[in-house]
C-alpha positions as CSV (number, residue, x, y, z in Angstrom):
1,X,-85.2,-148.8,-156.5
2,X,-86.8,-145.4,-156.0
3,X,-89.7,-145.8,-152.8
4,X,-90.4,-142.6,-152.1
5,X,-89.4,-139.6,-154.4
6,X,-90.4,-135.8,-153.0
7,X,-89.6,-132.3,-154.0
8,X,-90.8,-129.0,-153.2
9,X,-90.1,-125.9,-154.9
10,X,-89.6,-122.5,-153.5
11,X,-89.7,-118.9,-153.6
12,X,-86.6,-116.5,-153.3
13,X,-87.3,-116.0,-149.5
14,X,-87.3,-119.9,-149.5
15,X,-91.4,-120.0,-149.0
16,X,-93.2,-123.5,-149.8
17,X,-95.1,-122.6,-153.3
18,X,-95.6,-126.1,-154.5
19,X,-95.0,-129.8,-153.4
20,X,-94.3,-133.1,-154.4
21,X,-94.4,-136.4,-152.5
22,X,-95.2,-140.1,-153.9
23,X,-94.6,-143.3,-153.2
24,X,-93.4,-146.1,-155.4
25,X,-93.9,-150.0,-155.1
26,X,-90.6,-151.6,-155.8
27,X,-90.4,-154.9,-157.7
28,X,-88.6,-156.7,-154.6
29,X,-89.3,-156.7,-151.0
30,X,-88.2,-153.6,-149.0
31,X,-86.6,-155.7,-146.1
32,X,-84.3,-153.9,-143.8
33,X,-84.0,-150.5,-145.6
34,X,-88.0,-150.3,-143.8
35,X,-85.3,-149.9,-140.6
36,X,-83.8,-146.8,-142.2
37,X,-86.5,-145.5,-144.0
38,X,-89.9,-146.6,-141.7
39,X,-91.8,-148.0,-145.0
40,X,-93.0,-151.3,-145.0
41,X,-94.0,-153.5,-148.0
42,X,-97.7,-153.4,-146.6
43,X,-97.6,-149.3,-146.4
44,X,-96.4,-149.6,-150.1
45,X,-98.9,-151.7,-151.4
46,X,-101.4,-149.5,-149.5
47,X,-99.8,-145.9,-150.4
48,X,-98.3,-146.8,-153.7
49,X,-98.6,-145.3,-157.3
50,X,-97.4,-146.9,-161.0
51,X,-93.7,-146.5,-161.0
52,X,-93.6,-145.1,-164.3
53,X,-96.2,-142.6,-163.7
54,X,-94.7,-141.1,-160.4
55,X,-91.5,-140.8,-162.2
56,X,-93.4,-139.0,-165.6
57,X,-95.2,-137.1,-163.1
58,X,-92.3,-135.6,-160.8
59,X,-89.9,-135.1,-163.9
60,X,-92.7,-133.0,-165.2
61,X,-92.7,-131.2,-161.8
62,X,-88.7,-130.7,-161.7
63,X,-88.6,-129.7,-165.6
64,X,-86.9,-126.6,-165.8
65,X,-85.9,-126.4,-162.7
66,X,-82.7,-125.9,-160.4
67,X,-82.3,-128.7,-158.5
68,X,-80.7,-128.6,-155.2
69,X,-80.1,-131.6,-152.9
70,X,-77.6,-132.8,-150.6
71,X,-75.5,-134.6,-152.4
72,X,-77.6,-134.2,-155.5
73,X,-76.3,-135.8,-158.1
74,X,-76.2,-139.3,-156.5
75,X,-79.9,-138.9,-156.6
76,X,-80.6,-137.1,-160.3
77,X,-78.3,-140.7,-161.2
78,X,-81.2,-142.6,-159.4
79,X,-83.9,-140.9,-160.7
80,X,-82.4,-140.9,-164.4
81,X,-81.4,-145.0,-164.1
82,X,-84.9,-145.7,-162.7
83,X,-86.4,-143.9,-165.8
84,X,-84.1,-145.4,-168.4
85,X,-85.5,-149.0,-166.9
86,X,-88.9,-147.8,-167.0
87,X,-88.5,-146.6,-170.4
88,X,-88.9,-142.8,-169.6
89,X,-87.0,-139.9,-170.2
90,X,-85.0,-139.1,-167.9
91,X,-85.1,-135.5,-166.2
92,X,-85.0,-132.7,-167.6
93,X,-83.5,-129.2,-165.4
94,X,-81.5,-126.1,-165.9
95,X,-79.2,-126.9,-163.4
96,X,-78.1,-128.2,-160.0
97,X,-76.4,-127.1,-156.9
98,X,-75.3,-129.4,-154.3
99,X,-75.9,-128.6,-150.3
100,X,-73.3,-131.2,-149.2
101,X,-70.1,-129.2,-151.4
102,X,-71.8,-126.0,-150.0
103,X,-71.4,-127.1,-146.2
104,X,-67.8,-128.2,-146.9
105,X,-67.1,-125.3,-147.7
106,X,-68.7,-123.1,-145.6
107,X,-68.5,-125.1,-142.4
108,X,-65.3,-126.7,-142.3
109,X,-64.9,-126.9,-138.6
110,X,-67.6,-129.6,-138.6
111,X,-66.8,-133.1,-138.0
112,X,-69.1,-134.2,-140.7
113,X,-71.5,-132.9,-143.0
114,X,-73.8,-135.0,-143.3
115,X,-77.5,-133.8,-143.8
116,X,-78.8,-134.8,-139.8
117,X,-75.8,-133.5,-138.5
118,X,-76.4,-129.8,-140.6
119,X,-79.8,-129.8,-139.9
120,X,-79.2,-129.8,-136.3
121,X,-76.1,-127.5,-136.6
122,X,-77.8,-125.0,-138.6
123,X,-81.4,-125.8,-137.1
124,X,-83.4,-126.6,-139.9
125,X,-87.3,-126.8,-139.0
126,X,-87.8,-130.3,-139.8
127,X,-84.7,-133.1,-138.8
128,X,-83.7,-135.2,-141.9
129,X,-84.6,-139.1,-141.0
130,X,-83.9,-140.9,-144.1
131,X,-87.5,-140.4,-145.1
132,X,-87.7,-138.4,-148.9
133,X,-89.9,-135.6,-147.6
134,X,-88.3,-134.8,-144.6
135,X,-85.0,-134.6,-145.9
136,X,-86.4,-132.4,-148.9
137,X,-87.7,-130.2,-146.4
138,X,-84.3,-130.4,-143.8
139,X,-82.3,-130.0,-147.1
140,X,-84.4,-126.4,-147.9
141,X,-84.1,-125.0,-144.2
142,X,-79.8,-126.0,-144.4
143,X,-80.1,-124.5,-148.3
144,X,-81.9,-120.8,-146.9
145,X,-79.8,-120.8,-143.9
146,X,-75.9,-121.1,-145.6
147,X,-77.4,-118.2,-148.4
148,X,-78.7,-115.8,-145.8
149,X,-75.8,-116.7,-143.2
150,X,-72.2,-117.5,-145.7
151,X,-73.5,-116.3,-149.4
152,X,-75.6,-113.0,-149.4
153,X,-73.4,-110.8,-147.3
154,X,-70.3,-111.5,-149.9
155,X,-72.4,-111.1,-153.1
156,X,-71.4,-108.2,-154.5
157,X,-67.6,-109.4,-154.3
158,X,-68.3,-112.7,-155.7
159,X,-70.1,-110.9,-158.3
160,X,-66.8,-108.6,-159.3
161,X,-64.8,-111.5,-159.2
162,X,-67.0,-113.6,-161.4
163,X,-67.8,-110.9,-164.0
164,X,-64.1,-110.3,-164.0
165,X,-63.4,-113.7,-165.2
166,X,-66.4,-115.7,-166.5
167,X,-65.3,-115.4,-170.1
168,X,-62.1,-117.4,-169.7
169,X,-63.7,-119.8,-167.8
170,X,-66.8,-120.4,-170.4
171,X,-65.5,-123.0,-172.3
172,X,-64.8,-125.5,-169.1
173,X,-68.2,-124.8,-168.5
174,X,-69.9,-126.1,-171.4
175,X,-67.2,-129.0,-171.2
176,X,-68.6,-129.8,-168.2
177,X,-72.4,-129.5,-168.7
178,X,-71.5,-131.8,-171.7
179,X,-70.2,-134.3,-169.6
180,X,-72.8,-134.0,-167.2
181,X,-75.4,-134.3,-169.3
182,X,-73.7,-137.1,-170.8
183,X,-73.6,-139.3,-167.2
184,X,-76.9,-139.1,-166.7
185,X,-77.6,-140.7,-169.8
186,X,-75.7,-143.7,-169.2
């Protein structure tokens, strides 16, 4: 279950323009996830909102939106199973793009990728620790840092290049959005 969920959105030089952060009760006792993620069953109860409503409330913040996460679509799966049990809709965005495939690419040479080790690597203002907020915010410093540092200065030639062939390649993409789509749903 969902305990914490957090976005912030952004401007195109990667400025804070809006925030979310809640925290849910789950129906079960935490236990040792509190290790990992520093929330207690007493800081819930104290900090909590309505399940349902934090998740109406934050897929009206992310509607419309490119999402981008580090390993994203594990957690748009999350957030769209814990609104099918709550009986929401699930969310509803333009697209995503996923920091994890972009620092496997980019950064080979590291021994791992995960979202500590790239915040560090690529020093991100705020260290992921497992806590939703943080790692939003680690997850936007790695995002402005691989664009500035691996994607900008080749633009224009992955531009050509994609202009070049994007018609042939139109129909796998609305194969795929249809089957992506279609997994969230389940």
């Amino acid at each position: 279950e969902i305990v914490q969920v957090a976005a912030v959105k952004i401007d195109v030089e990667g400025r804070i323009i809006d925030r979310f952060n809640k925290y849910l009760k789950p129906s079960k006792p935490v236990g040792d996830s509190e290790l990992i993620h520093g929330y207690s069953d007493s800081f819930l109860s104290k900090h909590r909102k309505n399940p349902a409503l934090a998740i109406r409330e934050f897929c009206k913040f992310i509607k419309g939106s490119v999402l981008v996460g580090h390993n994203v679509n594990y957690d748009i799966n999350i957030l769209a199973s814990q609104a099918a049990r709550l009986g929401l809709t699930g969310p509803e965005f333009q697209g995503s793009f996923d920091t994890l495939d972009i620092a496997k690419r980019f950064y080979p040479e590291l021994t791992d990728h995960r979202l500590e080790t790239l915040s560090r690597h690529l020093g991100a203002e705020v260290i992921s620790d497992h806590r939703a907020q943080n790692d939003v915010l680690a997850t936007k410093d790695i995002l402005i840092r691989m664009v500035n540092e691996k994607l900008k200065p080749v633009l224009g030639a992955r531009m050509n290049v994609y202009d070049k062939y994007k018609g042939k390649f139109a129909q796998i993409c609305r194969d795929y959005e249809e089957l992506r789509s279609a997994s969230t749903s389940l």
